[in-house]
C-alpha positions, 0 to 999 in steps of 0.5 A: 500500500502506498504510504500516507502522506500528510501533504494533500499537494504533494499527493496529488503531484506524485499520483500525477508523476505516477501516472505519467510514468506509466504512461510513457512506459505503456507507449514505449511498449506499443513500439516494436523497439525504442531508443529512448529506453537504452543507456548507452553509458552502460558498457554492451559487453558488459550488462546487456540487459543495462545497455537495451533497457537502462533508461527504461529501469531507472525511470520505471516505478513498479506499480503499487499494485504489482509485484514486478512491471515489464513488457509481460504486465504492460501488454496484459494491462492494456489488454485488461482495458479492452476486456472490461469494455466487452464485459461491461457491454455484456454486463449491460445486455441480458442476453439468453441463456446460457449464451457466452455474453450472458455467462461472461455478463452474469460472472463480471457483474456478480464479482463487481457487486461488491455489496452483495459479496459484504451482505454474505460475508462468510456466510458461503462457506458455512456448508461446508465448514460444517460438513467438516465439523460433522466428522467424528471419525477418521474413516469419514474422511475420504469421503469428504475428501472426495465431496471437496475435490469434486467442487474444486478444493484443493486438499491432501492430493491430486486426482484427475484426468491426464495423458497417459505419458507413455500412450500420448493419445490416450486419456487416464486417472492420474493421482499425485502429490499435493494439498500444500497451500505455501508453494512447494516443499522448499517453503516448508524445509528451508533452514534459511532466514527468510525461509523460516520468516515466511513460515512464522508469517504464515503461521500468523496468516492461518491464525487470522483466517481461523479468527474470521471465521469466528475462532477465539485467538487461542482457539485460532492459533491451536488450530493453525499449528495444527494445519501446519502440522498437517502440511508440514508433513505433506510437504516432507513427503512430497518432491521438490519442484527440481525433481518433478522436471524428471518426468519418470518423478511423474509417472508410476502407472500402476494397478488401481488394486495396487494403489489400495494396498498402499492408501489401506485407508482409502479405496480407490474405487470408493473414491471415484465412485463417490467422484462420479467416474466409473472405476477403473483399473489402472491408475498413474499413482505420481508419487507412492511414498507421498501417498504412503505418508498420506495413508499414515496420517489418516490414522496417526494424526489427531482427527481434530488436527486433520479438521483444522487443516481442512477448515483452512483449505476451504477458507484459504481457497475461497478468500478471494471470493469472500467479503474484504476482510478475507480478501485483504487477510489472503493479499496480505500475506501471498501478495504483500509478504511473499511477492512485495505488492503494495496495494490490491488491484482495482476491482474490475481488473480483479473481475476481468481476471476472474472472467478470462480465467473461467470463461478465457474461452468466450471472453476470448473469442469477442476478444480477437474480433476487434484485435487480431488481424487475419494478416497477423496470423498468416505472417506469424504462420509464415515466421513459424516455419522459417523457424522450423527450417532454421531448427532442422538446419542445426540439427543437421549441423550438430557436432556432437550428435550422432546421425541415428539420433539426429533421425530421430530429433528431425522426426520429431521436429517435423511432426510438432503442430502449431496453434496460432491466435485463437482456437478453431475448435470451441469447446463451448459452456453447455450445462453451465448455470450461471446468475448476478445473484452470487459471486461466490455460487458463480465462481463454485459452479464453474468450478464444479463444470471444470471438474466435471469435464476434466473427469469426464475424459478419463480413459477417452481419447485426447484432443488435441485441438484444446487450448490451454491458454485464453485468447487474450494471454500474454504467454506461449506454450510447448506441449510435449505431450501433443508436440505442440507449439501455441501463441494466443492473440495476445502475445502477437503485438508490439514488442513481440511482433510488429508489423511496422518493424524490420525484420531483425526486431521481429526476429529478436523478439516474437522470433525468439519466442518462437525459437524458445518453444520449438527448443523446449521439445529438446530441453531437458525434459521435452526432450524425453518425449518422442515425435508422437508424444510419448515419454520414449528414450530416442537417444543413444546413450552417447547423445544422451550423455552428450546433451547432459553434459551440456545441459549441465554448463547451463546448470552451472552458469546460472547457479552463479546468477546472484539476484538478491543478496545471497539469493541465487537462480537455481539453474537445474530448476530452471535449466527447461525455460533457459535451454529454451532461451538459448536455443531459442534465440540461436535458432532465430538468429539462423532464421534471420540470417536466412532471411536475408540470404540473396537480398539486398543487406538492410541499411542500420536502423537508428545506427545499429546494424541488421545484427545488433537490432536482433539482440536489442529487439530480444533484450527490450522483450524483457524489460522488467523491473521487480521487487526484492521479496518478487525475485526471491520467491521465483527463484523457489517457485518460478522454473523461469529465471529473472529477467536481466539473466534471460537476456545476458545468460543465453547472449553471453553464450552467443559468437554471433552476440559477441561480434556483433557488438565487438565484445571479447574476454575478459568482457562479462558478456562473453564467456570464457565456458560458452555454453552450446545445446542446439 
């Protein structure tokens, strides 16, 4: 929250500062690149990142309302503005039932009515607190279990359907690890200073919550150690994100009368029964140890520690949903605490947000009629495959590949398909009840829809033609499992992709990103999956080893990577996102050499060559500035790394980087070990 000030004057100049500020930083970012944003007193050679976009840093604030401010947050701002203009439209209209207008309509207008969501306060959540409060034995508790999964409440694991990894086109149960409600495992056993900080202040966070609903503070801190307990030992029991790359860390398909012999105290079949799925007979059982800690604690943990856990997951779960005092208790601690968030956003952006997350589909395609052109996505068709091209070509040129498995890699390149803009195939609402009369009814409806449909596609066919990205999305995908690439509406504007700039910007910037997903099919983990999807070792053991040892000089140079005082990237957690990174913009950059291959060569733009605006137009993509407790808590949870390193990691890697702004050792930008995948 932004500090008080007593001078209603200098209040007002510095919100009018503010604003300006944003302003001029949302308009750099409406260009494909921008001079203005450089400081060129900063050495190329030696900060990158610095030199393409220190102007921009120091004249930034980061919004009260963020925890970071960058490109990413700049274009989904400006999105947010055009999505409330189409939810207010249909907030206005009463259009028929069940149609997209009104289900996107009713879900924007019961969020906004804000003193309907006061009037209820609580009151939502009574139902089902006293179904927990009703258990008096331990065996009751898988049932309810089930009942709470079944309208989306997270607690104790995971259950539902997903891609049989090793049989891509097909559809299975898959149970896993889960029910934590910090991030992962490394929040809970971390021995460091702020690690054990955070877990005091969630502590404290739980306490409250327990006190809004009503306990007494002794009451309310006995039962938030209780929950503690609980998640304490979930999380001991779980695998830290690092080991979840693996895929092999995912996968143990195993028999469903095998998985009752480890979770003794839940049946399966009972389970799933109760879920509304016909059992079946064989399950992906994620984590076994996991699950048999689980069965341990339904007999040896107090059952009154076991409800405490469970009143809070419900509350946790839902306190967006619920009355300010909920709401301001939750961003108190995940927004404030853990990510340094001053203020709340407004209440239409919170709306939005909601909408395009539950209704992304509907929202999205009223979305693209006024904002994607069809010249956008037959241009960004055509750059796709001249990066499919340029990936092939260096395959073909790898060194340290054989060329059996070379076959191999190039089979799977040419199999990967390619979602552009928005879906062709819509997948619709049908049976879903939405009003104005309840936000949070609302809001567990299509919840309950979601998870209805998920469990409905157990032992069914994938398809392949959902999206698992809204339209507006600022974002990009790979899909190991289908050997897919997707770029929603959203991301195909300026400084990603542009019509008006030169080719090397384009290049550097949407190029790089195209580059980066297509490299994710053969990073450390897309690389495990085969052409049709399925995780199959195609390599040699000598390729195998080869690219390992590769992949460990990435896992090396970013260990070293210090974003905060004594806070490092952890380089195997996001070794996936900066092997994407690297042979991403290597393979763009080969695209963009080919592109001028019998061509006129291209006069300097604002007195950089063709070469350098390919790194410049890559570096201002990643223009972001964040907060201290942002930064430390990506780099527990985040496999992406900060934002200065995805540009000076992969680039100081680069010869082509390297010659084009003449840099040589013993300059930071270039390595003395480069690092070289594909």
């Amino acid at each position: 929250m932004l500090e008080k000030m007593k001078n209603n004057r200098f209040r007002i100049a510095a919100v009018f500062m503010l604003l300006v500020t944003f302003a001029i930083s949302t308009l750099a970012q409406s260009k494909a690149f921008d001079t203005s944003r450089m400081d060129t007193s900063i050495d190329a050679c030696e900060d990158f990142f610095g030199y393409a976009n220190g102007t921009w840093v120091k004249k930034t604030e980061i919004p009260p309302a963020f925890s970071r401010w960058g490109t990413f947050n700049i274009l989904a701002d400006n999105n947010q503005a055009i999505l409330k203009d189409i939810l207010e439209r249909a907030a206005k209209t009463r259009s028929p039932k069940g149609s997209d207008a009104q289900l996107i309509g009713d879900m924007y207008s019961s969020c906004m009515d804000e003193a309907a969501i006061e009037k209820a306060d609580s009151k939502p959540l009574m139902s089902r607190l006293k179904m927990i409060d009703s258990i008096k034995t331990p065996q009751e508790i898988p049932a309810l279990i089930a009942s709470f999964h079944q309208i989306g409440v997270p607690m104790f694991f995971g259950f539902g359907a997903g891609p049989d990894l090793k049989n891509s086109s097909m559809n299975m149960a898959n149970a896993s690890q889960g029910g934590l409600a910090l991030s992962n495992r490394d929040f809970y056993d971390n021995k460091d200073a702020k690690s054990v900080e955070i877990r005091e202040k969630f502590v404290a966070y739980m306490t409250n919550m327990f006190k809004l609903l009503g306990d007494s503070p002794e009451t309310a801190a006995a039962n938030a150690k209780a929950s503690m307990a609980v998640q304490m030992r979930l999380a001991m029991a779980s695998k830290r994100p690092v080991e979840l790359r693996n895929p092999d860390a995912r996968y143990n398909k195993i028999k469903t009368s095998d998985a009752n012999a480890i979770t003794t105290n839940l049946s399966w079949e009972k389970y799933m029964t109760a879920r509304g799925v016909t059992p079946v007979n064989e399950i992906n059982f994620g984590q076994p140890d996991f699950f048999k800690e689980f069965n341990n604690m339904l007999t040896d943990q107090p059952l009154n520690d076991l409800k405490a856990y469970m009143r809070f997951m419900v509350v946790n779960s839902s306190a967006s949903r619920l009355s300010k005092r909920f709401v301001d208790e939750n961003f108190d601690f995940y927004s404030r605490t853990l990510q340094g968030t001053k203020e709340q956003q407004p209440r239409w952006k919170r709306c939005v947000g909601t909408v395009d997350g539950t209704l992304g589909e509907a929202l999205g395609m009223e979305y693209v009629k006024d904002n994607f052109k069809p010249e956008t996505k037959k241009r960004a068709d055509e750059m796709i495959d001249q990066l499919f091209i340029a990936m092939g070509q260096r395959i073909d040129a790898l060194a340290w590949m054989s060329a059996e498995t070379k076959v191999q890699a190039k089979k799977k390149l040419g199999t990967f398909k390619k979602k552009i803009g928005y879906p062709d195939k819509l997948r619709g609402y049908a049976g879903l009840s939405l009003s104005r009369k309840s936000y949070f009814e609302n809001a567990a409806n299509v919840s309950a829809f979601n998870v209805k449909r998920n469990l409905a596609d157990i032992n069914k066919p994938v398809d392949r033609t959902r999206w698992g990205f809204s339209t507006p999305t600022i974002n990009a995908s790979y899909n190991p499992i289908n050997n897919e690439i997707t770029f929603p509406a959203g991301i195909l504007q300026p400084p990603f992709f542009s019509f008006t700039a030169d080719d090397a910007i384009n290049y550097g910037g949407i190029g790089g990103v195209i580059g980066h997903e297509i490299s994710h099919g053969f990073d450390d983990s897309g690389s495990r999956f085969d052409s049709e999807g399925n995780l199959k070792m195609w390599w040699t053991p000598d390729d195998r080893k080869s690219f390992e040892e590769r992949a460990d000089c990435v896992v090396d140079q970013f260990n070293k990577y210090e974003v905060q005082p004594n806070t490092f990237i952890n380089g195997r957690l996001t070794l996936g996102e900066n092997i994407g990174d690297l042979g991403g913009l290597e393979v763009s950059y080969t695209a963009f050499q080919n592109s001028m291959k019998g061509k006129q060569r291209p006069a300097n733009i604002d007195g950089f060559t063709p070469e350098q605006r390919f790194f410049l137009g890559w570096a201002q993509v990643w223009a972001t500035k964040s907060t201290p407790e942002f930064e430390i808590n990506q780099t527990k949870t985040d496999p992406h790394a900060n934002a200065r390193y995805r540009v000076n990691g992969p680039l100081s890697n680069m010869n082509e980087f390297a010659q084009a702004f003449g840099c040589k050792l013993p300059n930071k930008m270039v390595r003395q070990k480069q690092c070289e995948i594909w």
